[in-house]
VOROPA-590108 format. One record per residue (C-alpha): residue in three letters; x, y, z; residue number from 1. Coordinates in steps of 0.5 Angstrom, whole numbers, plus 500, padded with zeros to 3 digits. Layout:
<atoms>
+-----+-----+-----+-----+-----+
:  aa :   x :   y :   z :   i :
+-----+-----+-----+-----+-----+
: ala :   X :   Y :   Z : NUM :
...
+-----+-----+-----+-----+-----+
</atoms>
This chain:
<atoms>
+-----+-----+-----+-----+-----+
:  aa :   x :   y :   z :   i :
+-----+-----+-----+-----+-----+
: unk : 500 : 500 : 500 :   1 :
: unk : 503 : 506 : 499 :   2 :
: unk : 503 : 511 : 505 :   3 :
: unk : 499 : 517 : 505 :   4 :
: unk : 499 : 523 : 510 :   5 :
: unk : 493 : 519 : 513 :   6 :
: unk : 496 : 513 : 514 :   7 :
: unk : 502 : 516 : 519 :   8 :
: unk : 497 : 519 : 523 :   9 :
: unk : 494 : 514 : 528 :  10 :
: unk : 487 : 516 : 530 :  11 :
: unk : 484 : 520 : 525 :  12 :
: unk : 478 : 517 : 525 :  13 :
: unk : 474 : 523 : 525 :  14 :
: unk : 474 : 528 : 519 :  15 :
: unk : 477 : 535 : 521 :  16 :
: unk : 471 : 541 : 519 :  17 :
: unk : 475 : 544 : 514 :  18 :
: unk : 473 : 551 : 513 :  19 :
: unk : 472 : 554 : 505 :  20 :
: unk : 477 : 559 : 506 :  21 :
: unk : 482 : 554 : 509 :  22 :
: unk : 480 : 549 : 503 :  23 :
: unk : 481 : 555 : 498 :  24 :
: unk : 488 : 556 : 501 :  25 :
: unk : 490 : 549 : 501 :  26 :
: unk : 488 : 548 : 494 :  27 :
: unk : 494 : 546 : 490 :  28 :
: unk : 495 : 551 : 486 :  29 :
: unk : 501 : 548 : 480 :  30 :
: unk : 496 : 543 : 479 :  31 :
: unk : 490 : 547 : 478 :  32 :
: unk : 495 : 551 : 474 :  33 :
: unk : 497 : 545 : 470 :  34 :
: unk : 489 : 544 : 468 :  35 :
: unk : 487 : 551 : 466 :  36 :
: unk : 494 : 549 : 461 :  37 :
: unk : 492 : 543 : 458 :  38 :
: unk : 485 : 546 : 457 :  39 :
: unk : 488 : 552 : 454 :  40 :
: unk : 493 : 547 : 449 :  41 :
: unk : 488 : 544 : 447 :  42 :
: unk : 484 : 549 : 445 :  43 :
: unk : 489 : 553 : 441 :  44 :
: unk : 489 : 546 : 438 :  45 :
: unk : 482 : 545 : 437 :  46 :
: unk : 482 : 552 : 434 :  47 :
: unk : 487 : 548 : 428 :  48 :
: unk : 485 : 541 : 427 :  49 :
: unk : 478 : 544 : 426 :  50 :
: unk : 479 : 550 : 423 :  51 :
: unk : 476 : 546 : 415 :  52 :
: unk : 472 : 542 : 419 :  53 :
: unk : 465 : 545 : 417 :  54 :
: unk : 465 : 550 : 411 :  55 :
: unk : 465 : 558 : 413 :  56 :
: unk : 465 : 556 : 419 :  57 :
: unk : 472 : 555 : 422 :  58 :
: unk : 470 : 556 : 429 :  59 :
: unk : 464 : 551 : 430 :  60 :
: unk : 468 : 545 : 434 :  61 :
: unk : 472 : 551 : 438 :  62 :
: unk : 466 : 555 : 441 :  63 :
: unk : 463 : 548 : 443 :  64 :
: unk : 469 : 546 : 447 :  65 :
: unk : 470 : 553 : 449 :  66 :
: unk : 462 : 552 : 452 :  67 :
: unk : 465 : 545 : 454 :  68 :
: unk : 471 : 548 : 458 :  69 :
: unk : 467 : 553 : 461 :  70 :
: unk : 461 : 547 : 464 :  71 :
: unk : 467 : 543 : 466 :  72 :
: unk : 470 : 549 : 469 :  73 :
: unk : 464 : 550 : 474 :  74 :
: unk : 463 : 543 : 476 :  75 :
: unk : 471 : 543 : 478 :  76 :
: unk : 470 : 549 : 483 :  77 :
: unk : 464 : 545 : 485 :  78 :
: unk : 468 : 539 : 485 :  79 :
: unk : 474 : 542 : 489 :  80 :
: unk : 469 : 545 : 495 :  81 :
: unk : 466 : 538 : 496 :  82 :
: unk : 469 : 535 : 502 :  83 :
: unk : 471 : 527 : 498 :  84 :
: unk : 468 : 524 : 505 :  85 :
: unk : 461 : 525 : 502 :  86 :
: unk : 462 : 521 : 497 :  87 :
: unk : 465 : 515 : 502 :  88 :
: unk : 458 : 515 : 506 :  89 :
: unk : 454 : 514 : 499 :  90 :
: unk : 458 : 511 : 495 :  91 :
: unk : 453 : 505 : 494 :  92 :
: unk : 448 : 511 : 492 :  93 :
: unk : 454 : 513 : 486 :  94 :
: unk : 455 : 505 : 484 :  95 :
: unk : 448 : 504 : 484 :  96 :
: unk : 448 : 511 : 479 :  97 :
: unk : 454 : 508 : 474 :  98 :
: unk : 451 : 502 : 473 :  99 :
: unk : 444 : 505 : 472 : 100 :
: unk : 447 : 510 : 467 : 101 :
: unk : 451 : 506 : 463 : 102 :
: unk : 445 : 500 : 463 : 103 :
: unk : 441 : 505 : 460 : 104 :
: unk : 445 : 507 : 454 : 105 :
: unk : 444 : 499 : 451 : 106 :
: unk : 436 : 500 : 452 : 107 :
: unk : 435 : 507 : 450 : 108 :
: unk : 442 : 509 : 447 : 109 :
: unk : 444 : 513 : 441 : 110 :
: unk : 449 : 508 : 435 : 111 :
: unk : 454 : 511 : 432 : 112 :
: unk : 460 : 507 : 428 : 113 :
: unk : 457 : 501 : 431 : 114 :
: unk : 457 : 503 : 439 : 115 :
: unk : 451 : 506 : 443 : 116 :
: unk : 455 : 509 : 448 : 117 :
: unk : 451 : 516 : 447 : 118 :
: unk : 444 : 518 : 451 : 119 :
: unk : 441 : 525 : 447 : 120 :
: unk : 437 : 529 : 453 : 121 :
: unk : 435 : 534 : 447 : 122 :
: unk : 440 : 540 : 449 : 123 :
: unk : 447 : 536 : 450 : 124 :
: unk : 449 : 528 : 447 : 125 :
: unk : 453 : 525 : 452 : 126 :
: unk : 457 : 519 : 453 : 127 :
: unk : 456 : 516 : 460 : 128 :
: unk : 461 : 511 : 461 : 129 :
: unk : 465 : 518 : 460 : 130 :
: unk : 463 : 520 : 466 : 131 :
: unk : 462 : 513 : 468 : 132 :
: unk : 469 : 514 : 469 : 133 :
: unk : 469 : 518 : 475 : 134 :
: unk : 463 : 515 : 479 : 135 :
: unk : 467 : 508 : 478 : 136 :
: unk : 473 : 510 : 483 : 137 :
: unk : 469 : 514 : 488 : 138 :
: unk : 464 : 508 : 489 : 139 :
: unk : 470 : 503 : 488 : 140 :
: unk : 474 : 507 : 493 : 141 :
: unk : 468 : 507 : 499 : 142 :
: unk : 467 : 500 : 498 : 143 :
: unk : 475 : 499 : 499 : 144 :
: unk : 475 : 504 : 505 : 145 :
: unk : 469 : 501 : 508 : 146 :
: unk : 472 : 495 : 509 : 147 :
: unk : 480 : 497 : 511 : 148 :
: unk : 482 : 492 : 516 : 149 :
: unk : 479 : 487 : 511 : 150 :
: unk : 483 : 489 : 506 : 151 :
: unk : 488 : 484 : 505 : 152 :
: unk : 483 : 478 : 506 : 153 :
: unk : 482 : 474 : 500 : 154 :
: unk : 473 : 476 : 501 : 155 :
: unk : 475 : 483 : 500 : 156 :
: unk : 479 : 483 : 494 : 157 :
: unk : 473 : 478 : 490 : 158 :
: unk : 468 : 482 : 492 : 159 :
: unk : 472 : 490 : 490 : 160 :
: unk : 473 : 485 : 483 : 161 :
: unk : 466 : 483 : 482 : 162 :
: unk : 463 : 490 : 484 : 163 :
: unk : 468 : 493 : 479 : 164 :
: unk : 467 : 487 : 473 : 165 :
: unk : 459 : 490 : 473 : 166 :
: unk : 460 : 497 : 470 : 167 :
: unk : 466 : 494 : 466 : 168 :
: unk : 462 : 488 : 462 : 169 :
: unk : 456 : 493 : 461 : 170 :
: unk : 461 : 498 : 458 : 171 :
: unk : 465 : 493 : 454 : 172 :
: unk : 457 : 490 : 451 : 173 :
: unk : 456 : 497 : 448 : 174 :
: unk : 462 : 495 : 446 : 175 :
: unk : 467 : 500 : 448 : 176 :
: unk : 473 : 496 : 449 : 177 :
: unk : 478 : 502 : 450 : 178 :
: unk : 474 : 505 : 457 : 179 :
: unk : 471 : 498 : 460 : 180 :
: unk : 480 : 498 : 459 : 181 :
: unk : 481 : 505 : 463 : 182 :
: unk : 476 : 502 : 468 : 183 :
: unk : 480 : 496 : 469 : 184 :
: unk : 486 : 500 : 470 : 185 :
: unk : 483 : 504 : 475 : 186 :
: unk : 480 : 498 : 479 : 187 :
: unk : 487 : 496 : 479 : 188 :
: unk : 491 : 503 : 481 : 189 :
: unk : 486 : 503 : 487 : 190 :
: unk : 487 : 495 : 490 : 191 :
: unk : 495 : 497 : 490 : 192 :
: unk : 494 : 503 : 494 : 193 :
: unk : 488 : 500 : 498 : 194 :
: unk : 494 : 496 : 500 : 195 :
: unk : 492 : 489 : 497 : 196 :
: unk : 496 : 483 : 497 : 197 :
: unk : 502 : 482 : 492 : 198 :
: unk : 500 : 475 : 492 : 199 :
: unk : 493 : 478 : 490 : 200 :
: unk : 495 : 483 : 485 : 201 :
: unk : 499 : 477 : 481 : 202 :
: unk : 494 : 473 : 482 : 203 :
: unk : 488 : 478 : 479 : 204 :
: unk : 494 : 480 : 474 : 205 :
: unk : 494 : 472 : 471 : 206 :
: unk : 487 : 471 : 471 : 207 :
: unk : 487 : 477 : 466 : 208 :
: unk : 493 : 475 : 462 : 209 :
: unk : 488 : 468 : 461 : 210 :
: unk : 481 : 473 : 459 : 211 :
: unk : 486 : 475 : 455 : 212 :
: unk : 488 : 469 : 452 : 213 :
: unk : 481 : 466 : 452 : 214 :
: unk : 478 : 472 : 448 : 215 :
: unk : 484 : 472 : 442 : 216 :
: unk : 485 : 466 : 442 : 217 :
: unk : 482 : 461 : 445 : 218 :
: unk : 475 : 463 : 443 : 219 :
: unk : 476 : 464 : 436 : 220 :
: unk : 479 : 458 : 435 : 221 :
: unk : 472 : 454 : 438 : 222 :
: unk : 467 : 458 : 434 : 223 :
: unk : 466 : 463 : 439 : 224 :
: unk : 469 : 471 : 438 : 225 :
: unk : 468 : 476 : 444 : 226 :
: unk : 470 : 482 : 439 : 227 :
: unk : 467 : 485 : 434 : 228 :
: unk : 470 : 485 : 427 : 229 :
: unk : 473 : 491 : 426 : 230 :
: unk : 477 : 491 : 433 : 231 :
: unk : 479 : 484 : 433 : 232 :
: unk : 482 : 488 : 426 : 233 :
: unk : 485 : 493 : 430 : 234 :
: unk : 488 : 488 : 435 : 235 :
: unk : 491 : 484 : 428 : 236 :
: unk : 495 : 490 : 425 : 237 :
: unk : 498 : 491 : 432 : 238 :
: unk : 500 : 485 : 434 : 239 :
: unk : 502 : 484 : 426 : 240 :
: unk : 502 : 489 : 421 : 241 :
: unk : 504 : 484 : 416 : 242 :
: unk : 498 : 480 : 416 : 243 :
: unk : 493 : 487 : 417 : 244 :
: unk : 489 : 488 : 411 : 245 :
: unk : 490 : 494 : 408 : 246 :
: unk : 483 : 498 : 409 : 247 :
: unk : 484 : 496 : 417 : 248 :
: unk : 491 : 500 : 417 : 249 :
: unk : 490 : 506 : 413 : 250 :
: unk : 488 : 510 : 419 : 251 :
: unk : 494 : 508 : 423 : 252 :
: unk : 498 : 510 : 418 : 253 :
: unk : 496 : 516 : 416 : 254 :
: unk : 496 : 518 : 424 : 255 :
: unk : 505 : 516 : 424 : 256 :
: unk : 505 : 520 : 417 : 257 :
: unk : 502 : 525 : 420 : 258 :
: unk : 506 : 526 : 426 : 259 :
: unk : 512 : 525 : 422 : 260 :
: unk : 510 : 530 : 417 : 261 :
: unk : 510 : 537 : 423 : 262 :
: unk : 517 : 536 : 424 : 263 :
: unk : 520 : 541 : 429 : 264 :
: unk : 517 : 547 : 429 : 265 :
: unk : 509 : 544 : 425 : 266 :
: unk : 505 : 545 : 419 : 267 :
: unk : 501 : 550 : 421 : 268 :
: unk : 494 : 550 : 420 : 269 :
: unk : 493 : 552 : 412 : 270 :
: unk : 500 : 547 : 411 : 271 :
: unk : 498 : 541 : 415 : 272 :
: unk : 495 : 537 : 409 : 273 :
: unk : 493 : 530 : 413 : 274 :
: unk : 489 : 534 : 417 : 275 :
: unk : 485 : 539 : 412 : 276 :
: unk : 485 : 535 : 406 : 277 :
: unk : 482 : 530 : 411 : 278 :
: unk : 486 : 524 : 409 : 279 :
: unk : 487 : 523 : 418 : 280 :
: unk : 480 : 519 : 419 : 281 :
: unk : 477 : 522 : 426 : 282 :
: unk : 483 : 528 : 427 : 283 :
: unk : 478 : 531 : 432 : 284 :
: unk : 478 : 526 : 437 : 285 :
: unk : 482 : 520 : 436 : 286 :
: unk : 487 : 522 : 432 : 287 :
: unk : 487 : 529 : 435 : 288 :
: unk : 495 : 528 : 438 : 289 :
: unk : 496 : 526 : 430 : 290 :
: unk : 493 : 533 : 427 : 291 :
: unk : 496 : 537 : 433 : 292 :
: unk : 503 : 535 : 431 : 293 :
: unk : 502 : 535 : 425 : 294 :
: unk : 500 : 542 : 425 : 295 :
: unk : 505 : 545 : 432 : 296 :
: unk : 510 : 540 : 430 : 297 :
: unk : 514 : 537 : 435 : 298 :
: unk : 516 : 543 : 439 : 299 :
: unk : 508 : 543 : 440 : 300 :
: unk : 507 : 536 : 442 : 301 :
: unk : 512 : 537 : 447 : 302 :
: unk : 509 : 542 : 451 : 303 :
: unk : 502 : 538 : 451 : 304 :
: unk : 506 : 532 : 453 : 305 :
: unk : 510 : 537 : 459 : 306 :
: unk : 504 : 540 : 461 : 307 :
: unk : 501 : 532 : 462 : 308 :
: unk : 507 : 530 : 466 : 309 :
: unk : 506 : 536 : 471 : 310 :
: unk : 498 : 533 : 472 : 311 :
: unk : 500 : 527 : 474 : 312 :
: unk : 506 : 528 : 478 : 313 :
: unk : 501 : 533 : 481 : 314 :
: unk : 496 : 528 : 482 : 315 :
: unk : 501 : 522 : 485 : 316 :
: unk : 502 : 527 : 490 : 317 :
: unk : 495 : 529 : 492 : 318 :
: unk : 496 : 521 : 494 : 319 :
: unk : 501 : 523 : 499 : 320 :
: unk : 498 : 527 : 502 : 321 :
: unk : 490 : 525 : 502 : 322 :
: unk : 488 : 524 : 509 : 323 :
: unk : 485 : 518 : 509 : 324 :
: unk : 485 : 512 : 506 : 325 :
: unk : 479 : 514 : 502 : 326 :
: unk : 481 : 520 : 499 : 327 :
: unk : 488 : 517 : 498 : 328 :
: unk : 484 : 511 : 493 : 329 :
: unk : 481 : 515 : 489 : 330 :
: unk : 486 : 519 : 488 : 331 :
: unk : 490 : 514 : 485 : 332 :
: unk : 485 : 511 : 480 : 333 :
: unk : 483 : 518 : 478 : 334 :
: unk : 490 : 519 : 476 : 335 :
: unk : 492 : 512 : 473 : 336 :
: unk : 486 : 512 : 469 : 337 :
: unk : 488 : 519 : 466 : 338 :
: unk : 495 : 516 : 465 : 339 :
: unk : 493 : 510 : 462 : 340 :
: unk : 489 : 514 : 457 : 341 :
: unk : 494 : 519 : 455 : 342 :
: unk : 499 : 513 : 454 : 343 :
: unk : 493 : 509 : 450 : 344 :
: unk : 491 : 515 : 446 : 345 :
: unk : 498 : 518 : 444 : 346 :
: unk : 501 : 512 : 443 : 347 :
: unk : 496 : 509 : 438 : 348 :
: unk : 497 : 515 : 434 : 349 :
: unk : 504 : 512 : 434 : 350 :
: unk : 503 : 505 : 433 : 351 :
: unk : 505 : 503 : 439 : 352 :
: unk : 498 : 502 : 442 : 353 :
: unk : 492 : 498 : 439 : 354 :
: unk : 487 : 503 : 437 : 355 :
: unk : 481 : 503 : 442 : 356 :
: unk : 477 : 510 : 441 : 357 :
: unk : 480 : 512 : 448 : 358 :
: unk : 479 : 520 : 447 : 359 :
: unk : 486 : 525 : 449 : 360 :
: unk : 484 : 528 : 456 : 361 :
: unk : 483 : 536 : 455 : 362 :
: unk : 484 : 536 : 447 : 363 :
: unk : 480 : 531 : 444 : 364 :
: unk : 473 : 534 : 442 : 365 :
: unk : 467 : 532 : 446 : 366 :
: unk : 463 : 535 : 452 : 367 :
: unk : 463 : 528 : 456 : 368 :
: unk : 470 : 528 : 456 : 369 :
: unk : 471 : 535 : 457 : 370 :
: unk : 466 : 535 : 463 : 371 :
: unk : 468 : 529 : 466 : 372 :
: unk : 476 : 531 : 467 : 373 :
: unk : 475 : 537 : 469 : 374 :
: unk : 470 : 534 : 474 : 375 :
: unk : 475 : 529 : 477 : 376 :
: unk : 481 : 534 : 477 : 377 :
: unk : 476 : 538 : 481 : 378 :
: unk : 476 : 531 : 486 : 379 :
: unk : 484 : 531 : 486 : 380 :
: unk : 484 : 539 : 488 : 381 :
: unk : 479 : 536 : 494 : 382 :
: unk : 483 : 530 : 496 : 383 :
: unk : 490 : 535 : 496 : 384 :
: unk : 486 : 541 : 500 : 385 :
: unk : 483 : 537 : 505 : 386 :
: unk : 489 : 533 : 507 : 387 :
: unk : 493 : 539 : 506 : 388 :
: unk : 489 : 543 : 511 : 389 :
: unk : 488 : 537 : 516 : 390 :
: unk : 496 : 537 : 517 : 391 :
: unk : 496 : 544 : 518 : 392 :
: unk : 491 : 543 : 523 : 393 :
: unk : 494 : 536 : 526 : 394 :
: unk : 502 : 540 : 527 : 395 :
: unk : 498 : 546 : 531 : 396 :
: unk : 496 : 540 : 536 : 397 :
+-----+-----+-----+-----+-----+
</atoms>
């Protein structure tokens, strides 16, 4: 388990009221300056990569994100004031929500490119899984602390498993492979940090190693395919790019061109001619990091990538200082699932990864994405104010 500033204060079982001008004063200002950075870059580039998007209109995309952003912006600072022990004391109410939400898209969802992952209420067509995201780890985690002094009992792990496992089957039949794999990602990240067993974590870790091999392997072989044609496609031209067919590798390959082609300083948006001749399929979303480098070249990309690491390392941190076990679990999911994203979505761009549809956090056009990222940094600005706050107060003592 990894140490948090909680678990190295004996004692603390109940939670410190911490005020609103001590939680705006504890607030970890870097990482909320990381956030408002990203979110700046990746409008900078939206405002490129959708500039020929829509005829006579070059800022179509931007001013939805831009509205995005700014929806997303209230729910952080509403997010940032919330004391994260609220969640704990319902985190039933918040599974109970994940799991209604999503099994909702598969009755009344909207299909696109064949997934129904979209519920349209009139206004705004979001995804829930997106937001699904979110709720996962807050729930997961309550269930994690609930049961602290049983962490490292066999039950308690099989029972984090199978609570985790049914949000991420109904994800994975909409289909959604690539978020039902941030969700495992997550679920993995908050056991390590709930202090599970290493011999639990192995254990977890073969059985998925065998799930894997069943759905690529083994089940095919038998008659029986788990996975849709075009992803069993995207996980052949990974694992080989000889035997891919050639309609199921153009993308990939038209994203490394893309990439390739912006060089040092990029292309700019009239000179990026995969993204505005539209050979790059899906440059607005999936392939969004592809289209900005493309366009900002690799002195662009490389500052997109700082601030990401300047996030994470902030958010790793947030773990540290949590105040209790709780807070220190959701953090760490939270974060995981934001690395796991980011090293998915830009690798595959690269064809280092399979592609999985995950969307690049920040940057890739969407309002559920947006929202929702915006949502758990807000979460983690918590996590980190109300554990800074509660140290404060402890070394007054």
């Amino acid at each position: 388990m990894l140490e948090y500033a909680g678990s190295q204060r004996a004692g603390l079982r109940e939670r410190e009221g911490v005020g609103l001008l001590t939680v705006v004063s504890s607030v970890d200002w870097i990482l909320l300056a990381g956030v408002a950075g990203l979110v700046a870059v990746g409008l900078w580039g939206i405002a490129g990569v959708t500039k020929f998007d829509v005829p006579n209109d070059p800022g179509y995309y931007l001013d939805k994100q831009i509205v995005y952003a700014a929806v997303g912006g209230v729910l952080l600072a509403v997010t940032t004031l919330v004391d994260p022990d609220l969640y704990r004391r319902y985190w039933r109410v918040v599974f109970a929500t994940l799991v209604g939400l999503i099994a909702i898209v598969l009755v009344v969802g909207r299909a696109a490119r064949g997934s129904t992952r979209w519920i349209n209420v009139g206004f705004f067509t979001f995804q829930p899984s997106e937001f699904g995201k979110l709720l996962f780890v807050i729930a997961l985690a309550g269930f994690l602390a609930e049961r602290q002094r049983l962490v490292g009992a066999a039950g308690t792990t099989l029972r984090a498993l199978g609570l985790g496992l049914l949000p991420v089957l109904l994800v994975f039949a909409q289909p959604d492979l690539g978020t039902a794999l941030v969700y495992l990602a997550a679920l993995g990240a908050m056991l390590f940090v709930a202090g599970t067993p290493w011999r639990h974590l192995a254990l977890l870790g073969a059985g998925t190693a065998a799930v894997v091999v069943v759905v690529l392997w083994a089940g095919p072989a038998v008659g029986v395919d788990f996975l849709k044609t075009y992803q069993k496609e995207r996980l052949t031209c990974f694992t080989h790019p000889a035997t891919c067919p050639v309609d199921a590798r153009y993308n990939v390959e038209q994203s490394i061109a893309a990439v390739g082609s912006g060089q040092i300083r990029g292309r700019g948006p009239n000179g990026a001619t995969q993204t505005r001749l539209d050979f790059l399929p899906e440059h607005h979303t999936d392939f969004v990091f592809a289209s900005f480098s493309e366009q900002r070249g690799f002195a662009g990309a490389s500052v997109l990538l700082a601030l990401y690491l300047l996030v994470l390392w902030r958010g790793l941190r947030v773990v540290t200082v949590a105040r209790d076990l709780y807070s220190a679990v959701a953090a760490g999911g939270i974060v995981v699932a934001l690395l796991f994203q980011i090293f998915v979505n830009v690798g595959m761009t690269m064809g280092i990864a399979p592609i999985t549809g995950i969307p690049l956090p920040f940057v890739s056009v969407g309002g559920s994405s947006m929202i929702a990222n915006l949502a758990a940094m807000g979460v983690l600005l918590a996590i980190h104010a109300r554990g800074r706050a509660g140290r404060a107060a402890a070394r007054r003592r």
